[in-house]
GUDOVO-353867 format. One line per 4 residues: their letters; for each residue x, y, z of C-alpha. Coordinates in steps of 0.02 Angstrom, whole numbers. Example, Ala and Ser with C-alpha at 12.3 -4.5 7.8 and 13.67 -1.06 7.14 Angstrom:
<nodes>
as) 615 -225 390; 684 -53 357 $
</nodes>
This chain:
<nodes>
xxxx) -498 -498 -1827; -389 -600 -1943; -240 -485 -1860; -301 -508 -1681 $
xxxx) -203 -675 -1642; -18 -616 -1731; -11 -479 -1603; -67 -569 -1445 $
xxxx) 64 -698 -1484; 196 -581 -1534; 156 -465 -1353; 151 -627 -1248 $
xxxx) 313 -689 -1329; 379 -517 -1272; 356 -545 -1105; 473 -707 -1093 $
xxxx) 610 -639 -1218; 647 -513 -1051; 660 -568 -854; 523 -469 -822 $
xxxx) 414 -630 -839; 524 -741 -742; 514 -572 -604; 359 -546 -579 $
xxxx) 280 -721 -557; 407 -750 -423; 380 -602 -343; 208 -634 -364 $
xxxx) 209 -808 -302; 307 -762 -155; 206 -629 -98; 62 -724 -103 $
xxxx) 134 -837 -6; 193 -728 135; 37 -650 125; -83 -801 133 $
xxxx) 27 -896 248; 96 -769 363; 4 -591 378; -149 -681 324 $
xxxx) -151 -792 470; -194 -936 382; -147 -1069 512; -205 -949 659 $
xxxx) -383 -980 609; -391 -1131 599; -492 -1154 449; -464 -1234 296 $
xxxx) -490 -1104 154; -405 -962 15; -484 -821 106; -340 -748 156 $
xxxx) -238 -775 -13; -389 -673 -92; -413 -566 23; -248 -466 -20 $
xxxx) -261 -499 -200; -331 -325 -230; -190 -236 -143; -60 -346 -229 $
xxxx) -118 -323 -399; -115 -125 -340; 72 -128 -382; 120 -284 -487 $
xxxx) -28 -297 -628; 13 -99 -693; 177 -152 -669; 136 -277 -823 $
xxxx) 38 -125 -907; 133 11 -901; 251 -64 -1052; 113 -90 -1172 $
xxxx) 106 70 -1257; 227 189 -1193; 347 57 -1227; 292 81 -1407 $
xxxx) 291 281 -1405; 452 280 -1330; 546 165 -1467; 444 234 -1589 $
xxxx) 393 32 -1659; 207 126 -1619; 222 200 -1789; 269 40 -1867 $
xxxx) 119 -66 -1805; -7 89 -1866; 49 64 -2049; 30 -111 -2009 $
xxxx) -141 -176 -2080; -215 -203 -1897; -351 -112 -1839; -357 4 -1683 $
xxxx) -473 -135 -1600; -363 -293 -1667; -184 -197 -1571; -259 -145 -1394 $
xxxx) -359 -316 -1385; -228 -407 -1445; -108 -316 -1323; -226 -331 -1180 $
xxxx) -267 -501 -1180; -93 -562 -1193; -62 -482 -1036; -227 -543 -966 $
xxxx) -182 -709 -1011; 16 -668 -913; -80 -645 -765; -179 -787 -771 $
xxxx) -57 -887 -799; 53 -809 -649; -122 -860 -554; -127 -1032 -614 $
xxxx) 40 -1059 -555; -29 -1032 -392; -128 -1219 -386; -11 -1275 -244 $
xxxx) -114 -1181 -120; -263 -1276 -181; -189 -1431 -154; -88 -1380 13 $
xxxx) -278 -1323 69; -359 -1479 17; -217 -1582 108; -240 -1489 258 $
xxxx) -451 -1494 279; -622 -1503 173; -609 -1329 87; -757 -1260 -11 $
xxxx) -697 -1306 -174; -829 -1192 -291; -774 -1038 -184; -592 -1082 -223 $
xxxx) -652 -1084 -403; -747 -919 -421; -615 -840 -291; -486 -862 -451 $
xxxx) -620 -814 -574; -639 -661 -469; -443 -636 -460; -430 -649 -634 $
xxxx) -572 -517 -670; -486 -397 -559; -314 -413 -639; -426 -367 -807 $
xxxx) -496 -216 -747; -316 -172 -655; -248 -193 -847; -386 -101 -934 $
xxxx) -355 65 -837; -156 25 -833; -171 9 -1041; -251 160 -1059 $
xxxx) -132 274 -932; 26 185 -1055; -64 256 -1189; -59 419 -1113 $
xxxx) 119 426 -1061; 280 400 -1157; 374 351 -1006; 330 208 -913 $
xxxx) 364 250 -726; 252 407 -778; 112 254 -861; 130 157 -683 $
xxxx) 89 296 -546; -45 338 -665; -102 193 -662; -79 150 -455 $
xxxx) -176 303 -427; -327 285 -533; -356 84 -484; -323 129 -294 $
xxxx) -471 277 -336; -577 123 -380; -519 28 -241; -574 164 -103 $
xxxx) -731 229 -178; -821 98 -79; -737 160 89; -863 225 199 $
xxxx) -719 366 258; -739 438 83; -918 400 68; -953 514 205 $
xxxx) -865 647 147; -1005 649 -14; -1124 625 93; -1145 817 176 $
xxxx) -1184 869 2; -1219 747 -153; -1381 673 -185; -1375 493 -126 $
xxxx) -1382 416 -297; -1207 498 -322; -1141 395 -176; -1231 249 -216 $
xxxx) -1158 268 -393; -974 323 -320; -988 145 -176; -1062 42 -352 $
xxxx) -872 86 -446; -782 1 -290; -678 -139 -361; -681 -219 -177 $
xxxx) -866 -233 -163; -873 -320 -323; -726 -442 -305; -773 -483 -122 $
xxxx) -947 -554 -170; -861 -664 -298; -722 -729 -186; -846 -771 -67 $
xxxx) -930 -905 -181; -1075 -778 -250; -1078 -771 -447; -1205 -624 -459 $
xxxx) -1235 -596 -647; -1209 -399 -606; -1021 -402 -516; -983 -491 -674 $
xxxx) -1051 -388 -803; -981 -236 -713; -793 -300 -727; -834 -352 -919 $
xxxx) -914 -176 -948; -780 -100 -856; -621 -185 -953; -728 -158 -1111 $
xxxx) -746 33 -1072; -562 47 -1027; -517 -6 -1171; -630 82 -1271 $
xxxx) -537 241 -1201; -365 159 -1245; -389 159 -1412; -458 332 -1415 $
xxxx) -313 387 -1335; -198 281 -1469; -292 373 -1613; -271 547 -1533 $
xxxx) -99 526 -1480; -44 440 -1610; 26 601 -1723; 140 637 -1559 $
</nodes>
C-alpha cells in the first residue's frame, strides 16, 4: 500500500499537466448548466430544488466520465510507460487503485465545483438541503461505477477512441437494463428472477433512490461492490494483457 499514494498523485498531476482538465470541467460545468437551467426546466416548475441537475447526471457522465477513463491504460499500452510501471515495485492492486481513484477524485472535484447551484437554489427558495447532499453522494457513486467499467475497457484496448465506445456501450447497457422496453423483451421467456436480476444491474434505479434523499444501505453497497468488481476485472485484464 506504501506505493498506493505515489501513483494517485503522479495520475492526478497528469490530468492538469494537459487541457484536458481545464476541458472537461468546463464542458462539464456548462452542460450542467444548460441542462439544469434550460432543458431541465428548472424555473418552469417553480420549485426550489437540484432535481433537474441530477436528473441528467447519468446521461452526462454517459459521454464525459469514460472520456476521463479511456486514457488510463491504453494510454500506457500505447507509449509503452505500461512496461515501466510493471517493473516498478507496485503491486497490480496499488496501480489500478491508485489510477482509479485519482480519477474518482477528478470527478469529484469537477462536481464540487458545481456548489454555485447550491447556493443559486438556496437564494432562490427553502431547498431540501440533505437531498442536495446525498443527490452529490449519489453523483459521485455513479461517476465511480462509470470509471470502473471505463478502466477496465482501457485495459482492453490500446487505442483510446477504441477504450471510449467500449466503454459508452457497456455503461449505457447498465443504464437501460432497468427499461421496461427491454424488460419485456426477457420477459416471453426467462424465469422472472433473471429479469429481476437484469432491472437490479440498472444504474438508474439505484442512483434515482439516492438523489431523491433515500440512503438505502443496498443502492450503496451495490455501487461499492460494483466499482470493486470492475476493478477486480481491470487488473485481471492488466495481468493477462500485460505480455502484449
Amino acid at each position: 500500500m506504501k506505493q498506493l499514494p505515489v501513483i494517485f498523485k503522479r495520475e492526478l498531476a497528469s490530468y492538469f499537466s494537459t487541457p484536458l482538465a481545464y476541458v472537461f470541467i468546463l464542458i462539464f460545468l456548462v452542460l450542467s448548466g444548460v441542462f439544469t437551467f434550460y432543458l431541465g426546466g428548472f424555473f418552469e416548475s417553480n420549485q426550489a430544488s437540484l432535481a433537474p441537475f441530477f436528473n441528467f447526471h447519468p446521461w452526462l457522465y454517459l459521454f464525459l466520465v469514460p472520456a476521463i477513463a479511456m486514457r488510463l491504460w491504453a494510454e500506457e499500452r500505447k507509449s509503452g510507460s505500461i512496461e515501466l510501471l510493471m517493473t516498478l515495485p507496485v503491486t497490480r492492486f496499488e496501480a489500478v487503485a491508485g489510477k482509479f481513484l485519482a480519477a474518482w477524485s477528478f470527478a469529484g472535484l469537477a462536481l464540487l465545483l458545481t456548489f454555485p447551484m447550491i447556493i443559486t437554489v438556496n437564494y432562490l427558495g427553502e431547498p431540501d438541503n440533505g437531498a442536495i447532499i446525498t443527490g452529490y453522494l449519489g453523483s459521485w457513486l455513479l461517476a465511480g461505477a462509470y470509471l470502473a467499467v471505463g478502466s477496465c475497457m482501457s485495459a482492453l484496448a490500446k487505442n483510446q477512441v477504441i477504450a471510449f465506445i467500449l466503454a459508452v456501450a457497456a455503461c449505457f447497457l447498465f443504464i437501460v437494463s432497468g427499461f421496461p422496453m427491454l424488460l419485456d423483451a426477457f420477459s416471453g421467456w426467462a424465469p422472472q428472477w433473471l429479469i429481476d436480476a437484469v432491472a437490479s444491474l440498472s444504474f438508474l434505479i439505484r442512483f434515482e433512490a439516492i438523489s431523491k434523499g433515500v440512503i438505502d444501505l443496498r443502492d450503496l453497497l451495490y455501487f461499492l461492490s460494483f466499482i470493486v468488481a470492475w476493478l477486480a476485472a481491470t487488473a485481471l485484464v492488466v495481468d493477462l494483457k500485460k505480455a502484449d
